[in-house]
C-alpha positions as a Markdown table, in Angstrom:
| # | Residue | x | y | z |
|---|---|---|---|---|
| 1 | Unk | -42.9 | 80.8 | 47.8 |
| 2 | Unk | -42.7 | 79.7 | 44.3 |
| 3 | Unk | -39.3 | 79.0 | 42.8 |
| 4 | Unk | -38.4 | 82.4 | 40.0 |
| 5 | Unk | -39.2 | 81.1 | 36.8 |
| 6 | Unk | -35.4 | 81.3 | 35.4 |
| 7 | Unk | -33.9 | 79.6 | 38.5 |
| 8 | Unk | -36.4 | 76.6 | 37.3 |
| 9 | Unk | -35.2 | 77.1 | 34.2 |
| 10 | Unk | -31.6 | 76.7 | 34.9 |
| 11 | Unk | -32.2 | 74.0 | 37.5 |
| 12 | Unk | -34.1 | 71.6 | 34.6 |
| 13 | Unk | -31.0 | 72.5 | 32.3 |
| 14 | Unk | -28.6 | 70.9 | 34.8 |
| 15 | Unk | -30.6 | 67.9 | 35.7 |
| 16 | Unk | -31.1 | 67.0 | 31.9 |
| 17 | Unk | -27.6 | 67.7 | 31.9 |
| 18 | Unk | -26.5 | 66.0 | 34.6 |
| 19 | Unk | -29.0 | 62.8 | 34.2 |
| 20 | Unk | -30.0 | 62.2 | 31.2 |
| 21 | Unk | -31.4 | 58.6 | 31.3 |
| 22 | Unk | -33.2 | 59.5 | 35.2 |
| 23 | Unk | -36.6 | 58.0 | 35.5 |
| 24 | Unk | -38.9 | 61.0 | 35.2 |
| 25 | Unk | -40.4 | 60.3 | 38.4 |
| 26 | Unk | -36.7 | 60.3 | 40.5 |
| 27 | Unk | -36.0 | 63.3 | 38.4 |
| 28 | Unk | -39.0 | 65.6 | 39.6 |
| 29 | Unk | -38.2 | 64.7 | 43.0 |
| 30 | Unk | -34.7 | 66.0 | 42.6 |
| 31 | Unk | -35.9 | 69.1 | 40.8 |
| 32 | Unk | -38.2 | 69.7 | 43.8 |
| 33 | Unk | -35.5 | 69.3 | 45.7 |
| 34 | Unk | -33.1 | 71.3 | 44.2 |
| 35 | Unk | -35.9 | 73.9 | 44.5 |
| 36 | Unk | -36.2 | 74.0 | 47.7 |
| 37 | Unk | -35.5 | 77.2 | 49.9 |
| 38 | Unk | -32.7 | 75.8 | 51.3 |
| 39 | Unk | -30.9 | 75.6 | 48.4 |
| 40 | Unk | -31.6 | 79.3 | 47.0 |
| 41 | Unk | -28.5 | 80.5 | 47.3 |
| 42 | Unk | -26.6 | 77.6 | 45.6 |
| 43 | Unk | -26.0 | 77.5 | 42.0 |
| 44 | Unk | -28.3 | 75.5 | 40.0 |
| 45 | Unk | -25.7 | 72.8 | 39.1 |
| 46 | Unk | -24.9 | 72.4 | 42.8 |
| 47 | Unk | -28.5 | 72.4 | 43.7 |
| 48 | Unk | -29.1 | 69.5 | 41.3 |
| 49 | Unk | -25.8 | 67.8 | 42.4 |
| 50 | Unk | -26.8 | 67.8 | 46.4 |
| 51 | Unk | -30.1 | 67.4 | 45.7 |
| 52 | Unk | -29.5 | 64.0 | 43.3 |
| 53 | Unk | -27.3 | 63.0 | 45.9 |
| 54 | Unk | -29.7 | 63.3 | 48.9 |
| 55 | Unk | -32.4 | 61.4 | 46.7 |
| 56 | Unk | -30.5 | 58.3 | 45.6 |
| 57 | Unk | -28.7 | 57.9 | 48.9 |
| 58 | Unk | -32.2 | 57.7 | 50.3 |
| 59 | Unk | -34.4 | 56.6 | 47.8 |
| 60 | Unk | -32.1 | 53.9 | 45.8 |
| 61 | Unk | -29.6 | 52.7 | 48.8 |
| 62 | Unk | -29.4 | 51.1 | 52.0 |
| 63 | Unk | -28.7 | 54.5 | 53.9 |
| 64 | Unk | -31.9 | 54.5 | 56.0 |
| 65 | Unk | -31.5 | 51.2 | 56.6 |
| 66 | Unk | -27.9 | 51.7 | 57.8 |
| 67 | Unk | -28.7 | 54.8 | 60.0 |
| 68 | Unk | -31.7 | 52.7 | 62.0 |
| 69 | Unk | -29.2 | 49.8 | 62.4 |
| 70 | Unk | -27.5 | 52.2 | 64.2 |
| 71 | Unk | -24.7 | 53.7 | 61.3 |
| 72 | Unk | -23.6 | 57.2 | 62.2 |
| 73 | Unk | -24.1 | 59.4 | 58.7 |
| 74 | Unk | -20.8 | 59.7 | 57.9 |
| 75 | Unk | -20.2 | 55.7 | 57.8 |
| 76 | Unk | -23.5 | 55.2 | 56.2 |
| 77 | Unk | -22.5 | 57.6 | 53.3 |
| 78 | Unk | -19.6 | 55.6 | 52.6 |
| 79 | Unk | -21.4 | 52.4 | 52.7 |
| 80 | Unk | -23.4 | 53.6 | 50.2 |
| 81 | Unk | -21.3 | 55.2 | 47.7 |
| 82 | Unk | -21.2 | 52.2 | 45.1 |
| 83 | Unk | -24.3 | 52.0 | 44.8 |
| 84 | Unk | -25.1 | 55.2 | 45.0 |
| 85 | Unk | -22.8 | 55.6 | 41.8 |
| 86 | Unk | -24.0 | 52.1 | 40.8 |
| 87 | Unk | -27.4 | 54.4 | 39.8 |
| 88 | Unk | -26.0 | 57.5 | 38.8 |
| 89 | Unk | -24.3 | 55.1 | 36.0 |
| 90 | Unk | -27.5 | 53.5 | 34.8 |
| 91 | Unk | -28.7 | 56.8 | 34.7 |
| 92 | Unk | -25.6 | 57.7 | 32.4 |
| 93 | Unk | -24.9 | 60.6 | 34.4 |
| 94 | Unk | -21.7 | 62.9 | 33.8 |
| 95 | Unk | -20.6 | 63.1 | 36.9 |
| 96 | Unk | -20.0 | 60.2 | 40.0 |
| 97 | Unk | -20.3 | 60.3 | 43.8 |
| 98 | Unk | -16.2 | 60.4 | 45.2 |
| 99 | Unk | -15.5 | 59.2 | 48.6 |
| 100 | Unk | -13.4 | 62.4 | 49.5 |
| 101 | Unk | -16.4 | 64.6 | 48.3 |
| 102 | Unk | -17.7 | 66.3 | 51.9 |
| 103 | Unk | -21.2 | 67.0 | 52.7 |
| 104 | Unk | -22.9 | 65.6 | 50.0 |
């Protein structure tokens, strides 16, 4: 199932909006993400938010690493979180990764 042609349009709004100096290749993988059927009933901006999340932890961290060393997810997370904003910064985005923030 195809995502509805104004949901995409809305979703690439907010990730230009959110990140505008992504690599183009991190941010199709978020927009595919934030695409996803899982995440239909989510506003775009949320969508994008959870979904850039999900991709830096995993993509641009040590999280995997951290969860096969044996980690639970919710200590992984927060080993993660400068880094994870570490990117988000170099990608100038407008918004940061907060400790307190909850199932992100």
């Amino acid at each position: 199932m195809s995502v509805p042609t104004g949901r995409r349009r809305a979703i690439a709004k907010a990730l230009t909006a959110l990140l505008p100096l992504a690599p183009y290749a991190d941010m199709e993988k978020i927009r595919a993400d934030a695409g996803a059927v899982h995440m239909k009933s989510l506003p775009p901006t949320i969508a994008v938010w959870l979904a850039t999340i999900a991709h830096v932890r995993h993509a641009h961290t040590d999280y995997e690493k951290l969860l096969a060393e044996g980690y639970d997810r919710d200590s992984a997370r927060f080993f993660v979180i400068e880094r994870t904003n570490e990117v988000l910064t170099r990608w100038r985005a407008t918004r940061l990764l907060d400790e307190d923030d909850e199932d992100e």
